[in-house]
C-alpha positions as CSV (number, residue, x, y, z in Angstrom):
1,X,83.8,130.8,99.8
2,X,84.7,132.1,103.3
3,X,88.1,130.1,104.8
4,X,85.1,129.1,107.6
5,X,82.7,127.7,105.4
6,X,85.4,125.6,103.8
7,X,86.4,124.3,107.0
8,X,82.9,123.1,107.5
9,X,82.6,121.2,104.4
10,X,85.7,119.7,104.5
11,X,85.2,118.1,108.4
12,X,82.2,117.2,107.0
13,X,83.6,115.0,104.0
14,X,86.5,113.7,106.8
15,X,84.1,112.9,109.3
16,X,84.9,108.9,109.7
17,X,81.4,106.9,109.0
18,X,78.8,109.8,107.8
19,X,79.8,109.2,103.9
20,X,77.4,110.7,101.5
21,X,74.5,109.7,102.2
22,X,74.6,110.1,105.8
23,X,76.0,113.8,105.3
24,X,72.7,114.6,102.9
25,X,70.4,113.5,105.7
26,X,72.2,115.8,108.0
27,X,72.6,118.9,105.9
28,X,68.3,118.5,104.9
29,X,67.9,118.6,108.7
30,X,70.0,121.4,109.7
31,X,70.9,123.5,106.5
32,X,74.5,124.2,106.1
33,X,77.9,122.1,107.7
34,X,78.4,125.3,109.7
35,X,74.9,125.2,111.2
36,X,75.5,121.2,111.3
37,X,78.2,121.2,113.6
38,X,76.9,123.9,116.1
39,X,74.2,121.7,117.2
40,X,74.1,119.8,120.5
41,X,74.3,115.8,121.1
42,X,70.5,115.3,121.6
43,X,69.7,117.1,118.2
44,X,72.5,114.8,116.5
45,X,71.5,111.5,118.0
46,X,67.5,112.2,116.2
47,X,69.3,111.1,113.1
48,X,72.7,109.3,113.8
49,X,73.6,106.3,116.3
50,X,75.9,107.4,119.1
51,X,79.2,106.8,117.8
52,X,78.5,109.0,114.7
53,X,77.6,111.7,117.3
54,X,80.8,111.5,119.2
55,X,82.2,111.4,115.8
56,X,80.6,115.0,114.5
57,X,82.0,116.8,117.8
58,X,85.0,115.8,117.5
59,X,87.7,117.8,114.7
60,X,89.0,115.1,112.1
61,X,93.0,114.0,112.1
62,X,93.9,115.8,109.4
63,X,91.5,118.9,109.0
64,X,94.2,121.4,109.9
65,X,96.4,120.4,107.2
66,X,93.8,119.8,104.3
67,X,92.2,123.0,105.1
68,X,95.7,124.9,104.7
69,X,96.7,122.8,101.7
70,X,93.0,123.7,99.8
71,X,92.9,127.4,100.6
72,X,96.4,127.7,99.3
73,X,95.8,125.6,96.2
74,X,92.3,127.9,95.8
75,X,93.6,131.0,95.8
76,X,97.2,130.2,94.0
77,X,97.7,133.0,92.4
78,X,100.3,132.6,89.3
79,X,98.3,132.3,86.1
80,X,97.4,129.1,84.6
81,X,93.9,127.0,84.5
82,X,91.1,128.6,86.9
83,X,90.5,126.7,90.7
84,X,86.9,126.2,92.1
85,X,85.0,123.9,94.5
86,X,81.8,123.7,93.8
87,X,79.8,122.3,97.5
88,X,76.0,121.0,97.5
89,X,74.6,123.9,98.5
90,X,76.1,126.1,95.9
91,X,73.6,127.7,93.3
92,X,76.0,126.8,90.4
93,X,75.9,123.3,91.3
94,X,75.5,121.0,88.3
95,X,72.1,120.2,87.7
96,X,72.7,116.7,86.4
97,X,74.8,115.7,89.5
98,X,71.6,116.9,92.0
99,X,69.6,114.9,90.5
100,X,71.1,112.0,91.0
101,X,71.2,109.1,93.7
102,X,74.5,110.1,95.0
103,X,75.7,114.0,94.2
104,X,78.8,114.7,95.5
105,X,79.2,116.6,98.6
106,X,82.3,118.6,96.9
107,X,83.5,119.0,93.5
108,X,87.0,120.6,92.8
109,X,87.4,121.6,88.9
110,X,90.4,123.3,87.6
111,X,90.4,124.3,83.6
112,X,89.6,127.4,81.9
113,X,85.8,126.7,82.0
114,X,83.5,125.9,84.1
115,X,80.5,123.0,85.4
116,X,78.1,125.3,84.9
117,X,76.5,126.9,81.7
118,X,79.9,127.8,80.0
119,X,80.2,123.9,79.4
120,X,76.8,123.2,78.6
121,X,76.6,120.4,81.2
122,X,73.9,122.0,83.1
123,X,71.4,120.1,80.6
124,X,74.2,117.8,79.6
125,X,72.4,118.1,76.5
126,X,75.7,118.6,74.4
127,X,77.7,116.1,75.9
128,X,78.8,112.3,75.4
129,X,81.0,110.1,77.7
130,X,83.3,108.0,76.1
131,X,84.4,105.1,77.9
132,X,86.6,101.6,77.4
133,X,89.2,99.6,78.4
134,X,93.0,100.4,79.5
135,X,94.2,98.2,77.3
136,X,92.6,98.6,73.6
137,X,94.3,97.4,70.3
138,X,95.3,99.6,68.0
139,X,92.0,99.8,66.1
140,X,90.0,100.5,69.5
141,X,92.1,103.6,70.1
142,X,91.6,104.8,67.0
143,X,88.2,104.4,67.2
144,X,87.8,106.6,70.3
145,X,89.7,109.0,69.0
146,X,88.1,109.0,65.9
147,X,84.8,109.3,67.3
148,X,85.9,111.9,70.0
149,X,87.4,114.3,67.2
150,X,84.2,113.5,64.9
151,X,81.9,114.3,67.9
152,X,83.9,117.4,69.2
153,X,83.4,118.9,65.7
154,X,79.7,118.4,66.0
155,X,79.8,120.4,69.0
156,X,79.6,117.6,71.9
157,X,81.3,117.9,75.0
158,X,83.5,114.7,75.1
159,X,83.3,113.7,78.9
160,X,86.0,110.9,80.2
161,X,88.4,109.4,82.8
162,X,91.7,110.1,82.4
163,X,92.7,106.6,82.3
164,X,95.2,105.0,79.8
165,X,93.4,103.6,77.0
166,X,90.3,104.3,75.5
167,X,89.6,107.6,77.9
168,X,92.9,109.1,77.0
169,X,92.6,108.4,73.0
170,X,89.1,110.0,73.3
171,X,90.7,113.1,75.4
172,X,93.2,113.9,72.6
173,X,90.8,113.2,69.5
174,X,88.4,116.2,71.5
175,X,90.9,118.5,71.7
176,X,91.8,118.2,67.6
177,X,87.8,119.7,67.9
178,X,86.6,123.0,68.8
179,X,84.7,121.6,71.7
180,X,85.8,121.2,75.1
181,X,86.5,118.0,76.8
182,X,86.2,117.1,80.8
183,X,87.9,114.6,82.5
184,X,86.3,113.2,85.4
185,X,89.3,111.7,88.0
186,X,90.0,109.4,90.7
187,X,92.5,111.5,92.6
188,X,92.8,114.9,94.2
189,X,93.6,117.6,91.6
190,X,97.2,118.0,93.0
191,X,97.9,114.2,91.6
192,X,98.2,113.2,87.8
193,X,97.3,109.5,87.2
194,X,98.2,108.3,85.3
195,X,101.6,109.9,85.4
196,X,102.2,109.1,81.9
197,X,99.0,111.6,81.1
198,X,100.9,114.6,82.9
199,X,101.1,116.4,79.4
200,X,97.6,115.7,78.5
201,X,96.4,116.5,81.4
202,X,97.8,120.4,81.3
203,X,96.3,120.7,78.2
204,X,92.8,119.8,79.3
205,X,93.1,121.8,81.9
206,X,94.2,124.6,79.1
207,X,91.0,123.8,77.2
208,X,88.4,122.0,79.0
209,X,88.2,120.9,82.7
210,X,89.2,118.1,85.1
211,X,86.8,117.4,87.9
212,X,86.9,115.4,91.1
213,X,84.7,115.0,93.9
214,X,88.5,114.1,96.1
215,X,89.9,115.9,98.2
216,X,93.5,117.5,97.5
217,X,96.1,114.9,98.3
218,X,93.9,111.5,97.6
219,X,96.0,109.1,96.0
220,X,94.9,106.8,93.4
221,X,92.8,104.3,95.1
222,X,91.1,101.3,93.2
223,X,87.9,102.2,95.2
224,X,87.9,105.6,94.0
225,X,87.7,104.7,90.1
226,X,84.5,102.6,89.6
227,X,83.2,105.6,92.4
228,X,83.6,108.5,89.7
229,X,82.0,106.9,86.7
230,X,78.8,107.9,88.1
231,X,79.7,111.6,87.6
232,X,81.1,110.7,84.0
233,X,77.5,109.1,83.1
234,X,75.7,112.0,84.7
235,X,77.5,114.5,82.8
236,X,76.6,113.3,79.7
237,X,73.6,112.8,77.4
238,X,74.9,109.3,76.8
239,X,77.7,106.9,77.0
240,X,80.0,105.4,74.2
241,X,81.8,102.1,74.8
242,X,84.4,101.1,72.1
243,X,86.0,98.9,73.6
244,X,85.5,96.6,77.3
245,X,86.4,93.4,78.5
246,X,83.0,91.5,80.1
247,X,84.7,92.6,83.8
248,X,84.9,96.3,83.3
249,X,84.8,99.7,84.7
250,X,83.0,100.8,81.5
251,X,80.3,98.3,81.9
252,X,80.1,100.1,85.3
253,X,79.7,104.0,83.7
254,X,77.2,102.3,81.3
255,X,74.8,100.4,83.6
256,X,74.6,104.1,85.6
257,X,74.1,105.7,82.8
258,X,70.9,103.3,82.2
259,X,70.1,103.6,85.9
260,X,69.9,107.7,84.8
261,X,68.0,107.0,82.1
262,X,70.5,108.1,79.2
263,X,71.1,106.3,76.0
264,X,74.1,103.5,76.0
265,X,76.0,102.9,72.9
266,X,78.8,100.1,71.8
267,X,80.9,99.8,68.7
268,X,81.0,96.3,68.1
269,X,84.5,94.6,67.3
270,X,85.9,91.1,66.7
271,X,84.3,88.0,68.2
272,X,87.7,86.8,68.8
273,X,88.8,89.7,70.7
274,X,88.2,89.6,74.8
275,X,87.9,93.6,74.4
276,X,85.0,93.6,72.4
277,X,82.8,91.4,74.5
278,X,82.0,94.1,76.8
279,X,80.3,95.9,74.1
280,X,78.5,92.5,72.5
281,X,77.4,92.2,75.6
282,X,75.9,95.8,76.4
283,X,74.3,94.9,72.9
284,X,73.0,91.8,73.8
285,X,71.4,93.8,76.3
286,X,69.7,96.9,74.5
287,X,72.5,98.8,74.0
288,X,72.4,100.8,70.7
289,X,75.5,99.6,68.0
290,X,77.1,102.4,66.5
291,X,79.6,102.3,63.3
292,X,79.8,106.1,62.8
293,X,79.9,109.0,65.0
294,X,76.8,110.2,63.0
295,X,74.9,107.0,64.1
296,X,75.3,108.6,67.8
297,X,74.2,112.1,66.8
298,X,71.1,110.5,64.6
299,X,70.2,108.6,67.8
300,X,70.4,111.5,70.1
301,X,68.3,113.3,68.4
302,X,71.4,116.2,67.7
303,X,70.9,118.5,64.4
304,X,74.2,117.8,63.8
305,X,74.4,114.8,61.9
306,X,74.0,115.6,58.3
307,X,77.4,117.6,58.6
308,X,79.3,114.5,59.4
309,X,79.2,112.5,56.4
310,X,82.1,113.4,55.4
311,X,84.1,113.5,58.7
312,X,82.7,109.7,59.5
313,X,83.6,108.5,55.9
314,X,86.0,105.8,55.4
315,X,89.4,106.4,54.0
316,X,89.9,104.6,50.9
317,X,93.0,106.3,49.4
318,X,96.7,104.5,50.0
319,X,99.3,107.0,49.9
320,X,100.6,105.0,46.7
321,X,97.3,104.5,45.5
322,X,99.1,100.8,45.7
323,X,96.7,97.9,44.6
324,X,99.1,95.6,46.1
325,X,99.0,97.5,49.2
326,X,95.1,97.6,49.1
327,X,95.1,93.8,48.4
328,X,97.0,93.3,51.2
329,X,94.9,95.2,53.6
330,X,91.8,93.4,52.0
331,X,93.3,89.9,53.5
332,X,94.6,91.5,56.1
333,X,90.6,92.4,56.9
334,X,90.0,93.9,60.6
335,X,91.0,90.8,63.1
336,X,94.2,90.4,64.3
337,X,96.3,88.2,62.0
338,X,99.7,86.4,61.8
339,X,102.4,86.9,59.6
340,X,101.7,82.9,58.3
341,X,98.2,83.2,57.9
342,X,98.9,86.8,55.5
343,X,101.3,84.3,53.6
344,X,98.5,81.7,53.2
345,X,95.8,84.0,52.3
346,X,98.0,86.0,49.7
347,X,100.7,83.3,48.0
348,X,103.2,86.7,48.5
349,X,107.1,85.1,49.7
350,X,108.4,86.2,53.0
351,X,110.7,89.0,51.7
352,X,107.9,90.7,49.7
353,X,105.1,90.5,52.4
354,X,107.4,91.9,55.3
355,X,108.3,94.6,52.9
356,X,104.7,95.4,52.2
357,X,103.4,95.2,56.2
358,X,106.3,97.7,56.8
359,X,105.2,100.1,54.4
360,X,101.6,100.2,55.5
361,X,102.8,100.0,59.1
362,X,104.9,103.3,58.5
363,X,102.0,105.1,56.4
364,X,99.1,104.2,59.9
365,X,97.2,101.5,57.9
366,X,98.2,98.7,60.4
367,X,99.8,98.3,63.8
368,X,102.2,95.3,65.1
369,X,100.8,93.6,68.1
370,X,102.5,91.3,70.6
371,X,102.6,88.0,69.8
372,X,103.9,88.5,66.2
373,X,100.2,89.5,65.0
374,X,99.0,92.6,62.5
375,X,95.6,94.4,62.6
376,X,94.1,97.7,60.1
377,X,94.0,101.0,62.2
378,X,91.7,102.6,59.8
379,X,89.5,105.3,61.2
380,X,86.2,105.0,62.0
């Protein structure tokens, strides 16, 4: 891309009041930004009110500077992850974002592969979003990760936010896979949010891809989050939700994903749990229930299942092999549970219990949460 053309684009997507849509309508009328802006008033007013007009002639506050920053950050040249921005027009552009209601206008990727066939997402016929809340339990994490490592090694593309929660578990499980993972963000690529994620996100960028259709220096915005879950769901064959409270940004990526036509799946979790009624309520509403990652490949149709049997199975082994221990976990079961209602359910004394809870806690079989309670982290 010519420093010019870049220019063009980028007054385009700074251009106060055109937005998206209205930008589409003018680049089908005259072809390419550069072509846009060399038109005359009476050929902008056919299609825009008058204020827009003045609008187009005029350079955006700010272009100078972005265009600087963006050609430097393109063309940086000590090694690391590769830069690109992908515009509209480009041939490369993903199919699965075209077709769409709302491609973006710009997409800046930076990772060692690319949006195009390298990552299979052309077709997104090897990918799967997985999606949930910020703030899972224990088990919930697990779960994504579980099912993001299970689903790398069938081969899937695990596509996701970046977020705390959920999307980061299901980042790290698909890198323990050889497939690639792509996290879709809410920021320019010059920002890490959250900044907690800094490490995770260098080593996506070492062996997948972050995307965003911001420009460089975009903070994180609220606006900007539920905006980019349309690009998660189009990027993928279907969506996974482990874990969402009723009011969620993952009930958001799944009802687009539906609008797309792709398949919608929830893992169902405790009734008493506000982070599983997200899912019970996609279910409720036609979403398919999934236990095992090889209940997603079955459903999509993948020939990867029958390898998975193993990879999906639970673990039954105690690093003891204690029967105390696995007694304990039996009333423990899969709810959070307090330290008195363990006492009631097993007869065990204080001393004895606490000892037991520690020793499972330190071998990964359970988790303390706040508010005194205990809940199994068992894969799934």
């Amino acid at each position: 891309m010519q420093r010019e053309e870049l220019s063009a684009w980028l007054r385009l997507t700074l251009t106060p009041g055109i937005g998206n849509q209205g930008a589409r309508r003018l680049l089908a009328a005259f072809g390419l930004p550069q072509a846009l802006f060399a038109q005359d008033a009476s050929a902008l007013a056919d299609l825009v009110p008058a204020h827009l007009v003045r609008a187009l002639q005029q350079e955006p506050e700010g272009l100078a500077e972005l265009l600087s920053t963006t050609w430097d950050w393109l063309h940086a040249t000590e090694s690391g992850p590769n830069r690109q921005i992908i515009c509209l027009a480009d041939t490369h552009y993903p199919q699965a974002l075209l077709h769409t209601a709302d491609p973006p206008l710009m997409l800046y990727t930076l990772g060692q592969h690319s949006l195009d066939g390298q990552m299979g997402l052309e077709s997104v016929a090897a990918s799967i979003a997985i999606v949930g809340s910020r703030n899972p339990t224990p088990q919930g994490a697990a779960n994504a990760h579980a099912f993001a490592s299970a689903l790398s090694q069938a081969g899937l593309t695990v596509v996701s936010g970046m977020a705390l929660g959920i999307d980061g578990a299901a980042h790290q499980g698909a890198l323990e896979g050889p497939s690639r993972t792509v996290a879709v963000v809410g920021t320019g690529l010059d920002r890490v949010y959250p900044k907690r994620h800094l490490k995770l996100a260098h080593r996506i960028a070492e062996q997948g891809l972050i995307v965003s259709e911001f420009p460089l220096g975009t903070p994180p915005l609220m606006a900007n989050f539920p905006q980019r879950n349309r690009i998660i769901a189009a990027l993928s064959q279907g969506t996974l939700v482990v874990e969402a409270a009723v009011q969620s940004g993952s009930l958001i990526t799944a009802r687009l994903a539906l609008e797309q036509g792709k398949e919608v799946f929830a893992i169902p979790g405790s009734i008493h749990s506000p982070q599983s009624r997200g899912c019970h309520l996609l279910i409720r509403q036609g979403a398919k229930l999934v236990e095992t990652a090889q209940d997603v490949l079955e459903d999509l149709g993948l020939p990867y299942a029958i390898n998975l049997i193993a990879i999906n199975a639970h673990s039954t082994g105690l690093s003891e092999g204690s029967y105390k221990n696995s007694a304990l976990l039996e009333a423990l079961g899969f709810d959070p549970c307090s330290l008195d209602a363990l006492q009631a359910r097993t007869g065990w004394a204080t001393a004895e219990l606490q000892a037991a809870l520690l020793e499972l806690e330190l071998e990964g079989w359970l988790a303390r949460l706040p508010g005194g309670l205990f809940q199994q982290t068992r894969q799934a």
